[in-house]
C-alpha positions in Angstrom: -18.3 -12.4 7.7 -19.1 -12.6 4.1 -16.2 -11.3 1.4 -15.4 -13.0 -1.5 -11.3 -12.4 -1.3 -10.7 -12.5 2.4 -7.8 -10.9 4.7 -6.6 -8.3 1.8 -4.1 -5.9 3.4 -6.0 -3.3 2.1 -9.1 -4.3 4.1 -7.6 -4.9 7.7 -10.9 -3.3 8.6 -12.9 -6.0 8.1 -10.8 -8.2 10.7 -10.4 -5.6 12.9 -14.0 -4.4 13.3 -14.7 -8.8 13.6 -11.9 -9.3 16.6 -13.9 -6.6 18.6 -17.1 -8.1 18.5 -18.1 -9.4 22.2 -21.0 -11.4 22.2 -20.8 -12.6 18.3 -18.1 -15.4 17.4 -16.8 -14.2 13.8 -16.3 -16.9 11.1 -15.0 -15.4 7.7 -16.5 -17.5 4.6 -15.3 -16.7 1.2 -13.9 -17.8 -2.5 -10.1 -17.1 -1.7 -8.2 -16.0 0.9 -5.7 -13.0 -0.5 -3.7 -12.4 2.8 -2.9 -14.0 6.2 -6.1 -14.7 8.3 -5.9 -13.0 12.0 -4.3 -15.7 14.1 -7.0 -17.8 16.0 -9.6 -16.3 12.7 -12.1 -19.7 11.4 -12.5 -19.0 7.7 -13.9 -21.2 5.3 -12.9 -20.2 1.7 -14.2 -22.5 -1.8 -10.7 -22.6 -2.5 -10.0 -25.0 0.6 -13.1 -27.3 -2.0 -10.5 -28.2 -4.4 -7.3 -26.8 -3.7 -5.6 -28.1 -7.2 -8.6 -26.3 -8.9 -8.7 -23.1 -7.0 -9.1 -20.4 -9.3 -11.3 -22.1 -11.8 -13.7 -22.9 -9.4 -13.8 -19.8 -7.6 -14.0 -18.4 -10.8 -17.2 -20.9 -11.7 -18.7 -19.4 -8.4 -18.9 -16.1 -9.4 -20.3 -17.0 -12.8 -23.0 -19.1 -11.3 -23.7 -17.5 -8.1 -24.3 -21.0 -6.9 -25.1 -21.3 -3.1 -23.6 -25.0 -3.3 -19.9 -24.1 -2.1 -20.9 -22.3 0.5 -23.3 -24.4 1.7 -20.5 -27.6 1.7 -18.5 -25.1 3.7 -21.0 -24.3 6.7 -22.2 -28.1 6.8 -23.8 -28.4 9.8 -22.9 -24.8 11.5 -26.1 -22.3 11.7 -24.8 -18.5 11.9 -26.8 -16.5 13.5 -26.8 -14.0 10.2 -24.4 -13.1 7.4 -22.8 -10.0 7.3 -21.4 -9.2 3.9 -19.1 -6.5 3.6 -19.5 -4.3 0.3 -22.5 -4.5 -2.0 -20.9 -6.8 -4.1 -20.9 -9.6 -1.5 -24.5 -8.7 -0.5 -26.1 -9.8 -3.6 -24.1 -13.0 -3.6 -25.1 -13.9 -0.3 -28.3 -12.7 -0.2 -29.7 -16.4 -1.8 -27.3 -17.9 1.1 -28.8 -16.5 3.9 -32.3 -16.8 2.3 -31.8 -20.6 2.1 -30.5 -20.6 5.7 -33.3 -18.7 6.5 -31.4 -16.2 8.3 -30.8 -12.5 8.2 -28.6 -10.4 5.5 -26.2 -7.5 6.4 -24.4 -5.5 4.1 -22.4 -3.0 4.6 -21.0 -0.1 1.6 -17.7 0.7 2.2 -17.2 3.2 -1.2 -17.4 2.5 -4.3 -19.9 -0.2 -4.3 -22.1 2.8 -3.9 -20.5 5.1 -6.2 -19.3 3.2 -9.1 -21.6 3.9 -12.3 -23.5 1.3 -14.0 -21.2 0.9 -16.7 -18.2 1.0 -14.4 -19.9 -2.4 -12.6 -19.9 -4.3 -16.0 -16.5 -3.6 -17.2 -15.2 -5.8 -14.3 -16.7 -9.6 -14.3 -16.7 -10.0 -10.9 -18.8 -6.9 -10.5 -21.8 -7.5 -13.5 -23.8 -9.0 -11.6 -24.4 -6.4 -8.7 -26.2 -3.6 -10.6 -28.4 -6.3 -12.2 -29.5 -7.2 -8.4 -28.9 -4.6 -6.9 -32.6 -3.9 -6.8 -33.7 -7.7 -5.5 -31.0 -6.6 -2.3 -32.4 -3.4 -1.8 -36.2 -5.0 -1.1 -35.1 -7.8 0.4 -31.6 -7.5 2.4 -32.5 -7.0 6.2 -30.2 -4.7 7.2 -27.8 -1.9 5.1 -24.9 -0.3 7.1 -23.3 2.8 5.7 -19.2 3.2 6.2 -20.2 7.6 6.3 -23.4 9.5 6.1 -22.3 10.3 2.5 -22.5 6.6 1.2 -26.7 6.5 2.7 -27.5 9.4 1.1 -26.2 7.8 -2.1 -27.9 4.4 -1.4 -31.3 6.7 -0.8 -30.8 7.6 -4.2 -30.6 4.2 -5.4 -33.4 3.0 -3.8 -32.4 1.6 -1.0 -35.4 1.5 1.8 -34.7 4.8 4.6 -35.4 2.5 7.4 -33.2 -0.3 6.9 -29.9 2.4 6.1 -27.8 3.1 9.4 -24.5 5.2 9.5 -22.0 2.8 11.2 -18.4 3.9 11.6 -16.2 1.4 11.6 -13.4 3.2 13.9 -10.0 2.7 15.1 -8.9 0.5 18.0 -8.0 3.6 20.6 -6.6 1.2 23.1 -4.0 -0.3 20.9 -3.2 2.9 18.7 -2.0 5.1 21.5 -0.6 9.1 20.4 2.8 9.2 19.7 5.8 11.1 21.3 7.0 14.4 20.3 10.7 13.0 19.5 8.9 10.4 17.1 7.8 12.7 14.7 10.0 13.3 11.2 9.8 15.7 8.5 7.8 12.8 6.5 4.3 13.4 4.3 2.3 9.9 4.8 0.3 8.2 1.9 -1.5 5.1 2.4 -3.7 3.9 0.1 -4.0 1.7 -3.2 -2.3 2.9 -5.9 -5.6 3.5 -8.4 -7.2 6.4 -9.2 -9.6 7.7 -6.9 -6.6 7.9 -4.2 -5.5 10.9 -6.3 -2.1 10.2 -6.0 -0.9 12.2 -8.8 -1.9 15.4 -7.7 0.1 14.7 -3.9 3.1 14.1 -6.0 2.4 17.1 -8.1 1.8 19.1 -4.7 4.7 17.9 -3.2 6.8 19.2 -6.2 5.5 22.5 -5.9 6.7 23.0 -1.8 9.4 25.3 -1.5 12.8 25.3 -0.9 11.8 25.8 3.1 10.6 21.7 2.6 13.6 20.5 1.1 14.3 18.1 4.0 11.1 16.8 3.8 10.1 13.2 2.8 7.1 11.7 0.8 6.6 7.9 1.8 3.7 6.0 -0.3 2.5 2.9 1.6 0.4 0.7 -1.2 0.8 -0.9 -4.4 -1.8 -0.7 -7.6 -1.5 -0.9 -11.2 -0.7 3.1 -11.8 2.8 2.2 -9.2 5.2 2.3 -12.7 2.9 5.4 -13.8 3.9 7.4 -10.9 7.2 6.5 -10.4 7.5 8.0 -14.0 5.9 11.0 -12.8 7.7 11.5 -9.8 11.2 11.4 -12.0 9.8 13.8 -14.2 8.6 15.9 -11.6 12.4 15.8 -9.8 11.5 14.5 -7.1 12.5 11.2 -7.4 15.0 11.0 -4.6 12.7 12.5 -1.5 9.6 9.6 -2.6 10.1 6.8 -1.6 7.1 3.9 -2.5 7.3 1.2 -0.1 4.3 -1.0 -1.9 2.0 -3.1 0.7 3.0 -2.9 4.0 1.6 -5.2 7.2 -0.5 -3.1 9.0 1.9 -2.9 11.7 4.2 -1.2 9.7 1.9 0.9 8.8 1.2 2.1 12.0 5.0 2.1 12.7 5.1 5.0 10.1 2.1 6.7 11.1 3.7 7.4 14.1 7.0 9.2 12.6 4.6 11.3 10.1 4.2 14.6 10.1 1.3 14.4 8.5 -1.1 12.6 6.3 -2.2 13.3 3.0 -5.3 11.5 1.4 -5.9 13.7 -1.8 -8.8 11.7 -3.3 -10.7 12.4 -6.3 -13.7 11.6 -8.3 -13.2 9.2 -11.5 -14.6 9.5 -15.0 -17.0 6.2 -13.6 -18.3 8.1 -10.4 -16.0 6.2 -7.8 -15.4 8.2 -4.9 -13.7 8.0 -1.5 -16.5 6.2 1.1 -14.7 7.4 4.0 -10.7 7.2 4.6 -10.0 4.8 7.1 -6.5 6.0 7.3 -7.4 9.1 8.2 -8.6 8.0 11.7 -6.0 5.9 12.2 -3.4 9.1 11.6 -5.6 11.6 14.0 -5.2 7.9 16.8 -1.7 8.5 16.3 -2.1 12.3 17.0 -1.0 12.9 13.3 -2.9 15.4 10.8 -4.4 15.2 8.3 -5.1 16.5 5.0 -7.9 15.6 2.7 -10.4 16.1 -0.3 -13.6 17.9 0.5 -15.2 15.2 -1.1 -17.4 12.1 -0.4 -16.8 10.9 3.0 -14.0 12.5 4.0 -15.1 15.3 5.3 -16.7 13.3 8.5 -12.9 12.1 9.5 -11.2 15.8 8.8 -12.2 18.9 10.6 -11.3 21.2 8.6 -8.7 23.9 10.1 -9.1 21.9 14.1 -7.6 18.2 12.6 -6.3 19.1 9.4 -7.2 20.4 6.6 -10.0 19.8 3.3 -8.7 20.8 -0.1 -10.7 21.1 -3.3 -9.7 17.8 -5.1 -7.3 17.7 -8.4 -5.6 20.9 -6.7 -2.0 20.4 -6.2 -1.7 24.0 -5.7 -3.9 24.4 -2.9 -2.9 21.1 -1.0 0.7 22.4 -1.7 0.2 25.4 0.1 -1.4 23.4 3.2 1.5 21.0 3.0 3.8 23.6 3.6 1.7 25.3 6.1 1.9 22.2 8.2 5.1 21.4 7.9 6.4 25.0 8.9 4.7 24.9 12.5 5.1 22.4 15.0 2.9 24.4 17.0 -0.1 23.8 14.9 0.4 20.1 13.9 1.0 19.5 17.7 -2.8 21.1 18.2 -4.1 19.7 15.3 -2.8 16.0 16.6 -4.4 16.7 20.0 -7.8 17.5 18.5 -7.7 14.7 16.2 -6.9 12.1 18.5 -9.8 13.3 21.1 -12.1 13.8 18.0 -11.4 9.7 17.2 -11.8 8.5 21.0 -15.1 10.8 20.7 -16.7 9.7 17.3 -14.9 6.5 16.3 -13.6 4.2 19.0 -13.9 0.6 17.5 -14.8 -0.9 20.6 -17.9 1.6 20.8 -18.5 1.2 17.4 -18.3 -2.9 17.3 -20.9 -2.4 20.5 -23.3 -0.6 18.3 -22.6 -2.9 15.8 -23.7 -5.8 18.2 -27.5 -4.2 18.8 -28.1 -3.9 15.2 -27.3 -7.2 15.1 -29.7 -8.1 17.3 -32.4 -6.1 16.4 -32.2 -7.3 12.5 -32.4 -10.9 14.2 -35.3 -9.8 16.3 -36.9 -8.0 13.2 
């Protein structure tokens, strides 16, 4: 499991979809390791090289794109393939697994799909991948795709039809179970990073526009970004200030914890000036697991997590008057969130079990090892 900074606590994905695999043995290989690695995980990160000269080195890594670290890592093991996870990773370690003469899986999670051109070089750890973007997209043996939305814009990129497959990463339905009745509070969830494309300025914009009805109700923000002072500001101005309450990064069993006293979720995303866009919205399965709604842009890949008016509801994005009005809606009847809850958790033990999902995962496995 290739990803440069390993076990972020934005990205419990990645663990999660590796602690499910069955008949593969996961070992995480990477330049840092940004969070705590699941207990029992083997990682191997350049850091562990030269721990006095961590950063520098890590940093010469991605400069160089040399193979050598990585190499001194594995030593003697032989993985079966690599599976990079996000494009980024793919074109690093698509000269690794070339050298080890085995195959290449990447999977686009977002905005490793959507970013712009120009968008990649502002960032240095980025510049390389539109440069070789094209050498992956011949060579790499296998591309998965977080939503159907992120193939269709790797199709437009170039990427080979018969080497794309949809695969969802989905939500562990065995260990998120629906929540009680009595566990629910008058609480508007947000989880995500605190950047841009999570459109969190337009939630707290919605949320200042409820009525008088909502004045009970709470808006908790789970995650931490740069724009955190930015809307803080805003949600002073906005007078609000004293019913949102930002809780920064949480562990992802806290975040589960409030997922279960949420009356719903809100996951306004929005398209940036460089072309990012929402890949899919993890959260918003692991909300309908809990039997919580949701509410979301009708944008990228959203819309495959939301059905719109049976699980929640889709909202033109940058509206805070619209999402405002199905805030409220919500929030006024019990009746409705309870169906909506229902639906949503049979729609993810339907669509996006992880343990059906990592079994899937398994057979493309094989078959890009066969192929």
């Amino acid at each position: 499991m290739f990803r440069h900074n390993l076990f972020k606590v934005s990205e419990v994905f990645i663990s999660e979809q590796a602690r499910h695999l069955t008949r593969y043995r996961p070992v995480y290989l990477g330049r840092l390791r940004q969070g705590t690695a699941p207990e029992g995980a083997d990682s191997l990160a350049v850091e562990d090289l030269a721990p006095r000269f961590a950063l520098p080195l890590a940093g010469w890594q991605m400069l160089s794109r040399s193979i050598a670290p990585y190499e001194c890592l594995l030593a003697h093991r032989r993985p079966a393939l690599i599976h990079a996870h996000f494009g980024i990773e793919g074109v690093y370690a698509l000269p690794l697994a070339e050298k080890l003469g085995v195959p290449l899986v990447t999977t686009f999670h977002g905005f490793d799909a959507t970013l712009s051109t120009a968008g990649f070089f502002a960032s240095p750890a980025w510049a390389w991948y539109p440069l070789l973007r094209p050498r992956l997209a011949r060579r790499g043996n296998l591309f998965l795709c977080a939503s159907h939305f992120i193939r269709e814009r790797l199709l437009a990129q170039g990427f080979p039809p018969e080497r794309l497959r949809v695969n969802y990463i989905g939500v562990d339905c065995a260990a998120v179970t629906p929540r009680a009745a009595d566990e629910e509070e008058a609480v508007i969830l947000h989880v995500a990073r605190l950047v841009e494309v999570k459109g969190t300025e337009f939630l707290l914009r919605a949320f200042a526009h409820l009525g008088p009805q909502h004045a009970a109700a709470r808006l908790v923000i789970i995650g931490d970004g740069p724009l955190r002072g930015r809307l803080e500001r805003l949600a002073r101005e906005a007078g609000v200030a004293a019913r949102v309450v930002f809780l920064g990064a949480l562990p992802h069993s806290q975040v589960l914890g409030w997922m279960r006293r949420a009356a719903l979720l809100a996951l306004p995303s929005v398209r940036t000036a460089s072309g990012r866009v929402e890949g899919l919205g993890m959260v918003t399965l692991e909300a309908a697991a809990t039997g919580v709604p949701a509410i979301g842009s009708n944008l990228g890949g959203i819309a495959e997590t939301i059905a719109d008016g049976e699980t929640g509801f889709l909202v033109p994005e940058r509206d805070p008057t619209a999402l405002a009005a199905r805030m409220g809606e919500l929030l006024a009847d019990t009746g409705l969130r309870r169906r909506m809850g229902v639906a949503a958790r049979r729609r993810v033990e339907r669509d996006f079990d992880i343990t059906r999902q990592t079994a899937a995962l398994e057979t493309l496995y094989d078959e890009a090892r066969a192929a």
